[in-house]
C-alpha positions in Angstrom: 81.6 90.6 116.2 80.7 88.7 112.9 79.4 86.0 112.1 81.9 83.3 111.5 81.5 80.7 108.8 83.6 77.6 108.1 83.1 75.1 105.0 84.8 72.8 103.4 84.5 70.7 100.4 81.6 67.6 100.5 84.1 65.1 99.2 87.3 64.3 100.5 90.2 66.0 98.6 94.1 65.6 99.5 95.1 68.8 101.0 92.0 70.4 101.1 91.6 72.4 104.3 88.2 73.8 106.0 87.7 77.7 104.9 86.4 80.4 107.6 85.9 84.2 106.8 83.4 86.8 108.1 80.8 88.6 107.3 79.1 91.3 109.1 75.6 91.1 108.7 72.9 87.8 108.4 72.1 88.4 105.3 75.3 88.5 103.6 76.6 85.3 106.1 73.6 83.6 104.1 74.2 84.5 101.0 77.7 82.8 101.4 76.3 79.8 103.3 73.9 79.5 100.5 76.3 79.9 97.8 78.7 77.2 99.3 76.0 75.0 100.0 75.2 75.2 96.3 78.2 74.6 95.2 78.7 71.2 96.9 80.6 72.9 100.1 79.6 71.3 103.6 78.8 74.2 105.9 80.6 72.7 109.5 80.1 75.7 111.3 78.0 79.1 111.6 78.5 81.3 114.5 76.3 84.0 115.5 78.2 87.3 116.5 77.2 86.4 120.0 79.0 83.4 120.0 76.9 80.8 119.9 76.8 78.1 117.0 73.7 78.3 114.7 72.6 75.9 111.9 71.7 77.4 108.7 68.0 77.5 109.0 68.1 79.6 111.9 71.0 82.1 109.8 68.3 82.2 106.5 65.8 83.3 109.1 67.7 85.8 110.8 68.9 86.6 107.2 65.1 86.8 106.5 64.4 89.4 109.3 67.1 91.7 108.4 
């Protein structure tokens, strides 16, 4: 399984809806959390391919370890 990744944007925009996609490996789910997070996106929710929720320190570090 993937990790799972849902953002959506940081301020409030009619008819905006939260985004979630895959990627199969840490460092490419943080290289997208990053990107987003960058780009004014608020990160709601990282799942580990386990399925257990994750914040994005522990995904960079995983990311890190690859």
């Amino acid at each position: 399984m993937p990790f799972q990744i849902t953002h959506e944007p940081l301020t409030h925009i009619n008819g905006a809806k939260p985004i979630t996609y895959e990627k199969p490996t840490a460092k490419d789910a943080w290289r997208s959390v990053d990107a987003a997070m960058r780009s004014d996106e608020k990160v709601t929710s990282i799942i580990h391919p386990d399925g257990y929720r994750i914040g994005w320190q522990e995904l960079q570090r995983l990311a890190e370890e690859e």
